[in-house]
C-alpha positions as CSV (number, residue, x, y, z in Angstrom):
1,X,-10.7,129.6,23.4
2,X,-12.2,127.7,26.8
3,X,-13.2,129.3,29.8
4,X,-10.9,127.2,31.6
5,X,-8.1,129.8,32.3
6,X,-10.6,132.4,33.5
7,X,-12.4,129.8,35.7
8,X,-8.9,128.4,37.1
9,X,-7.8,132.4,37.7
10,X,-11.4,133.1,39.7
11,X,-10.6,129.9,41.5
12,X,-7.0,130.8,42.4
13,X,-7.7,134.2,43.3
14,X,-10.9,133.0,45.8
15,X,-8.7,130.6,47.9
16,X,-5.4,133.6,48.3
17,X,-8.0,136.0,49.0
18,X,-10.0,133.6,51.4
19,X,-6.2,133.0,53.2
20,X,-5.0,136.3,53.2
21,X,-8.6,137.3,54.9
22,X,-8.4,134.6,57.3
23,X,-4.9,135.5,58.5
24,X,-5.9,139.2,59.1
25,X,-9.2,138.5,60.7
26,X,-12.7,138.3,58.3
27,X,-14.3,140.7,61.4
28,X,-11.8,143.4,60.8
29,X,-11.8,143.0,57.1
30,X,-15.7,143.7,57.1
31,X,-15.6,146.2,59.8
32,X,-12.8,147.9,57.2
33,X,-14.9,147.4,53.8
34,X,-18.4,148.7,56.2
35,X,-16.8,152.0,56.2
36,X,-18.0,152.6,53.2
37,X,-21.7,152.4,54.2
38,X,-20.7,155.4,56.9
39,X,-21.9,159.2,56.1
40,X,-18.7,159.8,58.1
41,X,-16.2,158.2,55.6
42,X,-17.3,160.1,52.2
43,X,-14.3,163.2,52.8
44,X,-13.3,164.9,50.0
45,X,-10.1,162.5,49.6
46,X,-12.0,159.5,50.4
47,X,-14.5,160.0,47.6
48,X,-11.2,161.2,45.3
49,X,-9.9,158.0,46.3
50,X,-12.9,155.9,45.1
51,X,-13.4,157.7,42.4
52,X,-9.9,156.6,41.2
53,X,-9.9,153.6,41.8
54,X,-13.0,152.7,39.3
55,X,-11.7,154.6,36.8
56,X,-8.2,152.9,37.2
57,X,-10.1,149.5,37.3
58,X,-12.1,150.3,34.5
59,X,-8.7,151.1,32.5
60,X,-6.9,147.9,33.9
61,X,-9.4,144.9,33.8
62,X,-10.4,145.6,29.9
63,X,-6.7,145.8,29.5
64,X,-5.5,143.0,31.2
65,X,-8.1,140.6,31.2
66,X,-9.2,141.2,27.8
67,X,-6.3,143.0,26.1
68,X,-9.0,146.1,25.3
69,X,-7.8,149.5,25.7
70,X,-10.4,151.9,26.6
71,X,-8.4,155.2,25.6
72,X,-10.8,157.2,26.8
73,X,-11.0,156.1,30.2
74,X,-7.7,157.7,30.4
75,X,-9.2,161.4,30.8
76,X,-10.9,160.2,33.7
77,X,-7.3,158.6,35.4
78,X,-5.4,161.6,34.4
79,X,-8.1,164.1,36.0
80,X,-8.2,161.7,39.5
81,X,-5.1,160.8,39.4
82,X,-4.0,164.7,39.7
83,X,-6.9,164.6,42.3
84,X,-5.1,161.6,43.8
85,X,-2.1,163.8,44.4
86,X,-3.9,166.5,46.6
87,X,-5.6,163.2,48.4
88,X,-2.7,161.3,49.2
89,X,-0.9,165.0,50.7
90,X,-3.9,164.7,53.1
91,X,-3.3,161.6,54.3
92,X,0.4,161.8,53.8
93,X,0.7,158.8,51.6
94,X,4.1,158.9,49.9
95,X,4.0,155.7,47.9
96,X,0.4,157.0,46.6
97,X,1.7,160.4,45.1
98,X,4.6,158.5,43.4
99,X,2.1,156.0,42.2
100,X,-0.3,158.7,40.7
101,X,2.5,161.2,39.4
102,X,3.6,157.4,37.5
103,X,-0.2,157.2,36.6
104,X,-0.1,160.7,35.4
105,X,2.5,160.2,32.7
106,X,0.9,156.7,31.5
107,X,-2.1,158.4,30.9
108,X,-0.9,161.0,29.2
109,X,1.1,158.9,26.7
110,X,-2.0,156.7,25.9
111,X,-3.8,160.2,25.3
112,X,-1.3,161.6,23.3
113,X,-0.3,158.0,21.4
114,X,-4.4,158.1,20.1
115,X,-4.8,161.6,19.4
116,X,-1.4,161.6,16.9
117,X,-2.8,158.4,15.5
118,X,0.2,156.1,16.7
């Protein structure tokens, strides 16, 4: 198998992410993604959130990309996305609690579907 489908998705990905950056401003997109470099930021929720996020990327990229599952990565997105829940009730994020309770049943099958040996 070439590299070529990986190097054509990087490619593709760089020029919508370059358009979609341009149309919303690259100043306001940086001043967004500096926020992470603030004391200030680092709630309780916000680090939740972060914390969520690299587990969920760590379950979806091996998945996706490389058709790997990491079952055990699961733990970690069933524990934060129940954290997730509490987070997004902070911030009053509706589509985010739906999204995690989803998460929460996904992980929970994979969890079960290993530990029965299916």
């Amino acid at each position: 198998m070439t590299n070529q489908p990986y190097l054509l998705a990087v490619l593709l990905a760089s020029v919508l992410t370059v358009v979609v950056y341009s149309a919303v401003g690259w100043r306001p997109i940086l001043g967004c993604l500096r926020m992470w470099t603030r004391r200030d930021y680092w709630t309780s929720y916000n680090t939740v959130e972060f914390l969520a996020w690299g587990a969920k990327a760590g379950v979806i990229v091996p998945g996706l990309v490389f058709g790997l599952e990491i079952w055990w990565l699961h733990l970690a997105t069933l524990g934060t996305s129940i954290a997730l829940i509490w987070a997004s009730m902070r911030k009053l994020l509706p589509t985010l609690v739906m999204f995690n309770t989803l998460w929460i049943f996904l992980s929970t099958t994979v969890l079960v579907r290993h530990f029965a040996g299916a």
